[in-house]
N, C-alpha and C positions, 0 to 999 in steps of 0.2 A: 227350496233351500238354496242359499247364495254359497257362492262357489269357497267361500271363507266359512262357512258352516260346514263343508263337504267335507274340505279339509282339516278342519277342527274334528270332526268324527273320525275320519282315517287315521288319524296320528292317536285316536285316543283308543280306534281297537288295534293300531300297532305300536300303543303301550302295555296292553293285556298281553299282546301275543311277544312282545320281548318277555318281557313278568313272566310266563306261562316258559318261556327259554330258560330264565333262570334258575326257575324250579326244576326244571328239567337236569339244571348241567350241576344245580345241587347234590339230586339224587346219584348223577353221575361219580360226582367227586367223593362222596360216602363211600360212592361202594369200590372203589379203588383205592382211598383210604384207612377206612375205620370200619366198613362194615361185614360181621365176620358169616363164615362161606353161609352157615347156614340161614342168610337172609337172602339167599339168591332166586327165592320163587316166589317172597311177597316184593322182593324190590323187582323182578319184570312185570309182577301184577302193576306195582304205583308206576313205576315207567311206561307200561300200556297206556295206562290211563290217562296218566298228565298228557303223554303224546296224543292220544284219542279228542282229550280233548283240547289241544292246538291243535289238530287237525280241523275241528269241526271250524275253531276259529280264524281257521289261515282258509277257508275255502267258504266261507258262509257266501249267502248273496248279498245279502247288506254289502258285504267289505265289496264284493267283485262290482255291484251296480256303484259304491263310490268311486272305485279307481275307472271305471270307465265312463263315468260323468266327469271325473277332473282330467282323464287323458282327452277328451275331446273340448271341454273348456279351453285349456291352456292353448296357446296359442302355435307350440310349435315343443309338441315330447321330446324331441333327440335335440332341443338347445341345449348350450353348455351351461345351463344356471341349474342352483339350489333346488329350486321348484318344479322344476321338468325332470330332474336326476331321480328325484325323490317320488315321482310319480311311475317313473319308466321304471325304475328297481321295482316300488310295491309291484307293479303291472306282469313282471317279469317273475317274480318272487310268487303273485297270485296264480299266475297260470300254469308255472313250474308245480307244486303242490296238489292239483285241483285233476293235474292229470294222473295222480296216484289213487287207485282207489285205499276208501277209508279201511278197507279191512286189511290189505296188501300193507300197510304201512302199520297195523299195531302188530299182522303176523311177524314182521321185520323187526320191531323192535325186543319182540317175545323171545324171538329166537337170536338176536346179539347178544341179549341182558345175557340167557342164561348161556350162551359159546364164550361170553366171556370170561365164567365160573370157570366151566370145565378149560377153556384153553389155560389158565391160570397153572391147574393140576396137570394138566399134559405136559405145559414145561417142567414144570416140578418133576414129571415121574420122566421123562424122557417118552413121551407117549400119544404120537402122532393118530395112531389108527382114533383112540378116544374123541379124539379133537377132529377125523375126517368128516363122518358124516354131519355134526352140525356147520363145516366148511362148506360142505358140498351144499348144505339147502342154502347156505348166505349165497352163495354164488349163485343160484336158480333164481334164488330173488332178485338178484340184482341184474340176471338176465333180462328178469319179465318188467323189471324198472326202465328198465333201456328201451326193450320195446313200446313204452309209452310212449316215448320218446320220436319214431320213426316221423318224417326220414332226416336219418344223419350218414355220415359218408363214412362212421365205425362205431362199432356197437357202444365202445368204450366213450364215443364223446358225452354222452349226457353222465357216465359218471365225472367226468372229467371237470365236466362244467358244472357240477356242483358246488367242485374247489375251488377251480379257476375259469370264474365269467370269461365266456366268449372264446376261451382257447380250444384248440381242436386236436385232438393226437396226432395227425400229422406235422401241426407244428412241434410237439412235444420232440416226436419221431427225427425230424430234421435236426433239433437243438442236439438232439445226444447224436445222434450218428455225427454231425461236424465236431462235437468234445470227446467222442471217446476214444479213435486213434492217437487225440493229440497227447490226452491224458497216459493212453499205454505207453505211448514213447517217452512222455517224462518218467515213469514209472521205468522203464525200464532204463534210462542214464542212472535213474538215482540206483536202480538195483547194481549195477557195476560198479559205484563207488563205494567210501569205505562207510560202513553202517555209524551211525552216534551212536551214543551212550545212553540208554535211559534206565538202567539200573537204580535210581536213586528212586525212583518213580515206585516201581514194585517190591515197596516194604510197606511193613502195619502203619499208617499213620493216624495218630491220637482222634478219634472221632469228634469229640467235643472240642478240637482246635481247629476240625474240618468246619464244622458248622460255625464255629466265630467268623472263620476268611469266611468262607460263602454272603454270609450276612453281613458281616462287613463291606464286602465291593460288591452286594446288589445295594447297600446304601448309599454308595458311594456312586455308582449308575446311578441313582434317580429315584429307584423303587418309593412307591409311598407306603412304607410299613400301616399308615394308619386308612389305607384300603387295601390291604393285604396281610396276606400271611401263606408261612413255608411250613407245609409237612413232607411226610416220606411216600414214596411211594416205589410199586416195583420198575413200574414204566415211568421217567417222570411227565410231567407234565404240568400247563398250566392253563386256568379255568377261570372263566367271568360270570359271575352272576348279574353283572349290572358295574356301572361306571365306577360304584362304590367298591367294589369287595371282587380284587380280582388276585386268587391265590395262586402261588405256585408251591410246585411240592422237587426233591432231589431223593440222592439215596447215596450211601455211603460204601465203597469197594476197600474191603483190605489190600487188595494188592493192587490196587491205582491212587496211591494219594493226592494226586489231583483229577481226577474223574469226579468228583464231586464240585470244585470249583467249577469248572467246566460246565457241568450240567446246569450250575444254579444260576452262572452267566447267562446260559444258552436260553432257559425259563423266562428269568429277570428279562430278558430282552424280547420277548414274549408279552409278557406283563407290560413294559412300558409302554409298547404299541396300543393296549387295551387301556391303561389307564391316562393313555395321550388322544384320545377319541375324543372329536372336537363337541363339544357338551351339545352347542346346538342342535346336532343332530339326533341327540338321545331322544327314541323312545319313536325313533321314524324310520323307513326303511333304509335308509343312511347311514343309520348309527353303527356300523360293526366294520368291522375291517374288511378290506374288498377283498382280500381271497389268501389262500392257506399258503400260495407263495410268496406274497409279499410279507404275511405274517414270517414264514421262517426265515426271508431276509432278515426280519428284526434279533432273533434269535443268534443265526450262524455268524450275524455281523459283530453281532456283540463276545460270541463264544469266539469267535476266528479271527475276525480283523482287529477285533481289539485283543481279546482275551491271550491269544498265542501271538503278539505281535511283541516286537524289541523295546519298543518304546513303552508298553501295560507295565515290561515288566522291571525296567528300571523304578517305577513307582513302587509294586507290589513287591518284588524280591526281598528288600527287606524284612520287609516286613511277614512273607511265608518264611523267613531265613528264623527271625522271632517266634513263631509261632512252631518250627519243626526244625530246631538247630542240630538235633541229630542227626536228620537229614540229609540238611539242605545246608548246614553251618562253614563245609571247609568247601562249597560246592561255587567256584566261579558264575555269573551272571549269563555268560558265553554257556558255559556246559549246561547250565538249566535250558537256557532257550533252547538251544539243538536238542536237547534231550526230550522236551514236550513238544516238540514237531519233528518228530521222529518217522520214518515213513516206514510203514511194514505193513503188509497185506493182512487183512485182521479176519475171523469170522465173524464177530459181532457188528452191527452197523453204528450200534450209536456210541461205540468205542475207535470208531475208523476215523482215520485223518484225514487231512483237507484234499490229499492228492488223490486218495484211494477209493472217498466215501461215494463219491458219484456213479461209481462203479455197483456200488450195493444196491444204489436206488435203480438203476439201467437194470441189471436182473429181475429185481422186482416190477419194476413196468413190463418189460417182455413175457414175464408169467401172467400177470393179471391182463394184459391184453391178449394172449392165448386162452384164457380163460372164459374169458368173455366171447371170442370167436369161437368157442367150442373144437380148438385143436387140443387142449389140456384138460387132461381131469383131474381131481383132487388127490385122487386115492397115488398117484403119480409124482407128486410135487417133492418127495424130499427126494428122490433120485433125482429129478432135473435141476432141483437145486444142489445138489453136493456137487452134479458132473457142471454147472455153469460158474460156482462159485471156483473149482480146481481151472476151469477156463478161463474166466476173468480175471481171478486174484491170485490163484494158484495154492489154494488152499483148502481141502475138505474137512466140512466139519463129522468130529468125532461121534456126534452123534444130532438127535432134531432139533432138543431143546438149543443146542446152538447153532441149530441150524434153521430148517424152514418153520417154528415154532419160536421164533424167540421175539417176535414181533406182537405187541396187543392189535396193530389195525386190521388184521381180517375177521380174528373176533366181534369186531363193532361196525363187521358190513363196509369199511370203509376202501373199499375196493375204485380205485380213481386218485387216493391221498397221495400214495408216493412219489409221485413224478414232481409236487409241488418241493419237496425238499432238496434236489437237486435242483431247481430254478430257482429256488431260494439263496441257494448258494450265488448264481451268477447274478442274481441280484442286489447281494448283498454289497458286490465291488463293481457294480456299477454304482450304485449308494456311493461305495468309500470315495473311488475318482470325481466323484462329484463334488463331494464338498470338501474335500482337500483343494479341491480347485477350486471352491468358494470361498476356503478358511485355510490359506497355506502355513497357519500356525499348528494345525489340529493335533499335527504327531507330537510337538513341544508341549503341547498341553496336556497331551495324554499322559507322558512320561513323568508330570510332575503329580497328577493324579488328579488334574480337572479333567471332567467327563460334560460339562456343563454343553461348551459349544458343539459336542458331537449331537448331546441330547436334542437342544434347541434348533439345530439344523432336523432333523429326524421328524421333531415334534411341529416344523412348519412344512415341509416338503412331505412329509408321507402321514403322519399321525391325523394331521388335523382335516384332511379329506377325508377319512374312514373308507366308505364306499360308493362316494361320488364319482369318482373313478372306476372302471373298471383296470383288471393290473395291465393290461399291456398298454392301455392307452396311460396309467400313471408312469407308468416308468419311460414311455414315452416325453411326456410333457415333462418330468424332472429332468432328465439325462439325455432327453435328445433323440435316444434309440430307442426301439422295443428290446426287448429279450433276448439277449446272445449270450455265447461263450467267449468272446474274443478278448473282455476284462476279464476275464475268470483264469483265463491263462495264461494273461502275463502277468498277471497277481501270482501263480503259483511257480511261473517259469523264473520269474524272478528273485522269490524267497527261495526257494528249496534249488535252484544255483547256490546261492549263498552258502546256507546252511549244508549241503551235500560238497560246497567247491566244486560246481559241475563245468 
């Protein structure tokens, strides 16, 4: 078989094994939107199974004897082209998989599907104890996952590197210990000045004029409605089945009436990463976005750099002013911006502002890598979280559901995720410096309600590599740097002077 035959075959069982993802992330998206509780023991049977069987086809020898007849063809795996990228990832991708045994991975997914259920009802009832012990086996399993893994220099790197190719907790560990003194000190100027206003914020607003704005400026972003579509959901989120049909979903708060805009931004910028995926690479191991922090650059960038910025909102004010004039009608342009970048230490994460939130993810990392070190155990976790949360932010939650239960990622095993949204965030404005320095028009454009040249830079600079990069080395090659906090906090030392008069 000529090495263009080999190829041809690889690409065509890593179109099965996407196909076999989709189905999978179908099932997923059912059952967090529409499928009711009592389907939750035949959807982790169909979930076993779809996963059973990618399993069998992400590990077969066929696929393993082709990727190591085209890594020793090629002439040189670690070159920077199309065809070595694409061979190194499957190779990486094959051997990652192959080290899980097949039964370690359907017990894994048996036991998310249904801690998924019950954590659901836990926050509902306020009812931690329900929701510990299938905690505590996700966490045994992902102990014995890690151990596959050996030798790495912390338990926690191979979940890490699930997220983020090639990154290490140590690095993680350095990035937050040099942000997070810097961030308490801004946090604490801004807590001596005099507070904003955001009372206008926390009244009923008309739901069905929430969802017109939401869809309106994810149109106006880019979204392709005709691969896509928006439902509710309690977590939101958003899901690809394939290049074509990539949804996102939001939820609506009576007492935040813009928490939904927000969310649908945050999604939508999500989605355009996935429906910016450079087509060539469908259906190869290239085709997906390189890793969970660059994706939530796309999201925070969109939600924070755009979404809370001065220039969004001379476009959009208006037009919220039209759509909620009881509101927002006698309400200056000035007091709405300060008022939705309001800084106050919050319980909830995905409620938390730009100064605070990195703070929620920092917590969350220090417990799941205690966790994994076997300094923490489960049964422990909402006391270490109330006394770290009155530590950090200075705030105890009243009870679990708003506290160490209000999160769906430990449910779904996803023990490793959080540290990517915090790097996401420092991502997001190394992103924005950059092509403001490319496009020194970008903020004029913003303001009038073109989003086109933000897209277009986005969609050539990070969309259309997918996962030819790995992220430290893409954000290298855009920006110049790897991964810092040093954008991240004169992006916020800057705004929130303003807004605070610090």
């Amino acid at each position: 078989m000529s090495t263009e035959e080999k190829l041809n075959q690889l690409r065509r069982l890593t179109a099965e094994l996407a196909n076999l993802g989709g189905i999978q992330a179908l099932l997923d998206w059912d059952q967090q939107v529409n499928m009711p509780r009592g389907g939750m023991e035949d959807r982790s049977e169909q979930a076993a199974l779809v996963a059973g069987i990618m399993y069998d086809r992400a590990t077969s020898p066929q696929l393993g004897t082709l990727i190591e007849d085209l890594a020793s063809e090629i002439p040189d795996i670690n070159a920077d082209d199309d065809l070595a990228r694409e061979i190194k990832v499957a190779k990486r991708d094959f051997e990652h998989i192959s080290r899980i045994p097949r039964e370690k991975l359907i017990e894994f997914v048996m036991v998310t599907s249904r801690a998924h259920e019950v954590w659901v009802q836990a926050r509902e009832n306020n009812d931690f104890p329900s929701f510990a012990p299938h905690l505590t086996r996700i966490v045994e399993l992902r102990r014995e996952q890690a151990e596959l893994f050996k030798p790495f220099d912390h338990p926690y790197d191979p979940l890490l590197d699930e997220y983020e190719p090639g990154m290490k907790t140590a690095e993680v560990k350095a990035i937050f210990d040099a942000l997070r003194p810097q961030q308490v000190a801004l946090l604490q100027r801004i807590a001596q000045a005099e507070q904003v206003d955001n009372s206008f914020i926390r009244e009923k607003y008309d739901i069905d004029s929430q969802e017109k704005f939401g869809r309106f400026i994810a149109t106006r972003m880019g979204y392709d409605w005709n691969r896509g579509r928006m439902d509710l959901a309690p977590h939101p989120f958003t899901t690809s089945f394939g290049y074509g049909d990539v949804r996102i979903t939001t939820r609506y708060m009576e007492t935040d009436g813009m928490s939904s805009l927000f969310s649908t931004m945050h999604e939508t910028g999500h989605a355009l990463y996935d429906q910016g995926l450079n087509p060539k690479y469908r259906h190869t191991s290239l085709g997906r976005p390189t890793s969970l922090a660059v994706h939530e650059s796309q999201s925070r960038f969109w939600e924070n750099l755009i979404g809370r910025s001065q220039a969004f909102w001379q476009f959009a004010f208006p037009i919220a002013q039209m759509l909620f004039p009881e509101h927002l009608g006698n309400l200056s342009i000035e007091q709405f911006y300060r008022g939705i970048n309001r800084v106050e230490p919050s319980l909830i994460r995905i409620e938390a502002d730009e100064a605070t939130y990195n703070l929620h993810i920092m917590l969350r990392f220090e417990i799941e890598t205690g966790l994994m070190e076997g300094k923490l155990e489960t049964k422990d976790l909402p006391e270490i979280w109330n006394s770290r949360m009155q530590a950090y932010l200075g705030v105890t939650p009243p009870n679990d559901s708003r506290g160490v239960l209000q999160d769906v990622h430990w449910s779904g095993g996803m023990i490793g995720y959080f540290p990517t949204y915090a790097l996401g965030n420092l991502i997001s404005v190394q992103w924005w410096e950059k092509m403001v320095a490319d496009h020194p028009n970008i903020p004029d454009e913003i303001a009038s309600g073109d989003f086109s040249t933000v897209l277009a830079w986005m969609r050539e600079n990070v969309h259309r590599y997918a996962s030819r990069y790995d992220p430290q080395d893409l954000v290298q090659k855009i920006t110049g740097s790897r991964i810092t906090s040093e954008p991240y906090m004169r992006y916020l030392e800057q705004k929130y002077s303003q807004i605070y008069r610090l």
